[in-house]
N, C-alpha and C positions, 0 to 999 in steps of 0.2 A: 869642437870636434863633432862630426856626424856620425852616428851608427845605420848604417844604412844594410837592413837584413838581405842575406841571402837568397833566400825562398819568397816569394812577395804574388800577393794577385793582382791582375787587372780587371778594370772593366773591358781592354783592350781583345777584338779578336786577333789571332794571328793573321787573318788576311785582312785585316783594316786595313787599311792605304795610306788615309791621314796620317796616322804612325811615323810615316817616313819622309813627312814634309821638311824640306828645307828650310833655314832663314833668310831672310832676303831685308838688305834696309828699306829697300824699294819693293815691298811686299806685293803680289796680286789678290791675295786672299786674307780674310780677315774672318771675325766671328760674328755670329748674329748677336745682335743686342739682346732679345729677350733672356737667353739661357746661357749663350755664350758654346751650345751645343753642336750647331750647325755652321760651315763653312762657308764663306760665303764671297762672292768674287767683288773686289776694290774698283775696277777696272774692266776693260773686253781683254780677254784672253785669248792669245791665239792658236790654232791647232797647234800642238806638240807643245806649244809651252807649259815649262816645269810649274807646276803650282807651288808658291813658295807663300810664310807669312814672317813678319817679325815677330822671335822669340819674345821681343819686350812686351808683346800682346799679352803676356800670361804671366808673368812671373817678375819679380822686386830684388832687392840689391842681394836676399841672401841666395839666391839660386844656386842650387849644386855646381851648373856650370857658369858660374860667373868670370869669365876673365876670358871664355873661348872666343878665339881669332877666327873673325868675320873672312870669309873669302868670298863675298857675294860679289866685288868687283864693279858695285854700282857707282855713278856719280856722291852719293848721299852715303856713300859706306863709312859708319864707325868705328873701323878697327875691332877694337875687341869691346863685346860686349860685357856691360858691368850691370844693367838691369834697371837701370836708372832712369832711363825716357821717359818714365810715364809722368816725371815730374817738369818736364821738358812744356811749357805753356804751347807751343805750335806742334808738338807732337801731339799734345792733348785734343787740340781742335781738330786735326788733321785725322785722327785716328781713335778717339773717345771708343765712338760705338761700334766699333769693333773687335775692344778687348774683351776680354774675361771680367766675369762680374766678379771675380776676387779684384784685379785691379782697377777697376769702374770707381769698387767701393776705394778704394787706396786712393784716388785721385779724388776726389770729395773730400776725403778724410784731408790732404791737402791742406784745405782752406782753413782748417783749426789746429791738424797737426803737424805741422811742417818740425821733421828732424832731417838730420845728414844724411845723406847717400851711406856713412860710414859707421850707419847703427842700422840695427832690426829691431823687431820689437817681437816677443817670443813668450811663451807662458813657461815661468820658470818656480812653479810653485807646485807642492801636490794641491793645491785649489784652483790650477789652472788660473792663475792672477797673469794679466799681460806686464812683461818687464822692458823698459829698453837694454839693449847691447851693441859694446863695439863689436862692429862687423871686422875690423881693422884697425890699424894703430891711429888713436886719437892722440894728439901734440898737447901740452897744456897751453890753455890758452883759446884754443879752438873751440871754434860756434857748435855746439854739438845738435842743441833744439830752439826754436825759437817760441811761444805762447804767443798765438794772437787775439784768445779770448782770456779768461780768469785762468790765471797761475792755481792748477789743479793736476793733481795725480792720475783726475783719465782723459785730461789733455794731451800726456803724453806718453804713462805709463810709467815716468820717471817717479819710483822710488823713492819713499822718503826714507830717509839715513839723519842720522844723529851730526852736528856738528863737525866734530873730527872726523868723521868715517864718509862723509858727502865726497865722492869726486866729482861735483860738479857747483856751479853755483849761476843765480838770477843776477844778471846787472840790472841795469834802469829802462833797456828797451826791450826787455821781457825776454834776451836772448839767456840760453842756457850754455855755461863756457863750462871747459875742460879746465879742473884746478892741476892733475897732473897728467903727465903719460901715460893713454890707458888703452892698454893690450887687448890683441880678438876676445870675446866672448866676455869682458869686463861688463859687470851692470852698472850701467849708467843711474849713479843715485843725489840726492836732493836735499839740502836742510831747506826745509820751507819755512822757516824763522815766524812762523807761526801765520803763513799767509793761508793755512785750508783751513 
């Protein structure tokens, strides 16, 4: 569940423009590399054309608006978006240095932390410790994480749990499986049988 307050500031002015940019799968606009601050054109642009970018530029599977139906009408259109692209290898080449350097860092992260589309990873301590969560209903059974370096706790965030209280377990190719059916917002937890 999100609590999402009432009353809230931005850095946003009211006559910003950016504000009201469109998505588009077939983006013209994109973000500068250094900051991610500045807007920046993919392509020539023609007079009157709408400046639009892909929402997947900025944001990962937990987005508030995750499930909103694409109307952009492009050849390349993905229906409804779930926030997922950036883990897409040809979206990655195609579009790196134009995201947000939240997800710049998120795609590097990639290459050690590969989990599901169908977790987040969130701080769910008052120490601010990062935990994984189903984002969605996880099947038992199902690949939830995979370890492609040493089977460790900030590999993935996954949580170490006691034997019986583990929903999850290591097979032999470092993948992380679903032991049961496990509901939105479940933390994804670990016996690491003495592998830290």
């Amino acid at each position: 569940m999100y609590v999402i307050p009432r009353t809230f500031a931005t850095q946003q002015d009211d006559d910003d423009e950016c504000v009201l940019f469109n998505h588009s799968c077939e983006p013209n606009c994109g973000f500068d590399s250094d900051y991610g601050q500045t807007i920046v054109a993919l392509r020539s642009i023609s007079i009157g054309e709408e400046l639009t970018y892909d929402y997947s530029f900025l944001e990962t599977e937990s987005s508030l608006i995750r499930g909103l139906v694409c109307e952009c009408n492009t050849p390349s259109c993905v229906g409804t978006l779930m926030f997922d692209r950036y883990r897409d290898e040809e979206f990655q080449k195609r579009f790196y240095l134009y995201m947000s350097p939240y997800l710049q860092r998120r795609v590097r992260e990639l290459k050690t932390k590969w989990y599901s589309t169908k977790c987040f990873t969130r701080s769910a301590t008052d120490e601010k410790r990062k935990s994984l969560h189903a984002l969605e209903w996880i099947q038992a059974g199902e690949i939830v994480a995979r370890f492609s370096g040493p089977i460790d706790i900030d590999n993935h965030f996954i949580t170490k749990a006691s034997e019986f209280k583990a929903t999850c377990m290591v097979d032999e190719h470092k993948q992380v499986i679903a032991l049961y059916d496990l509901p939105p917002q479940s933390e994804i937890t670990l016996n690491y049988h003495g592998k830290l």
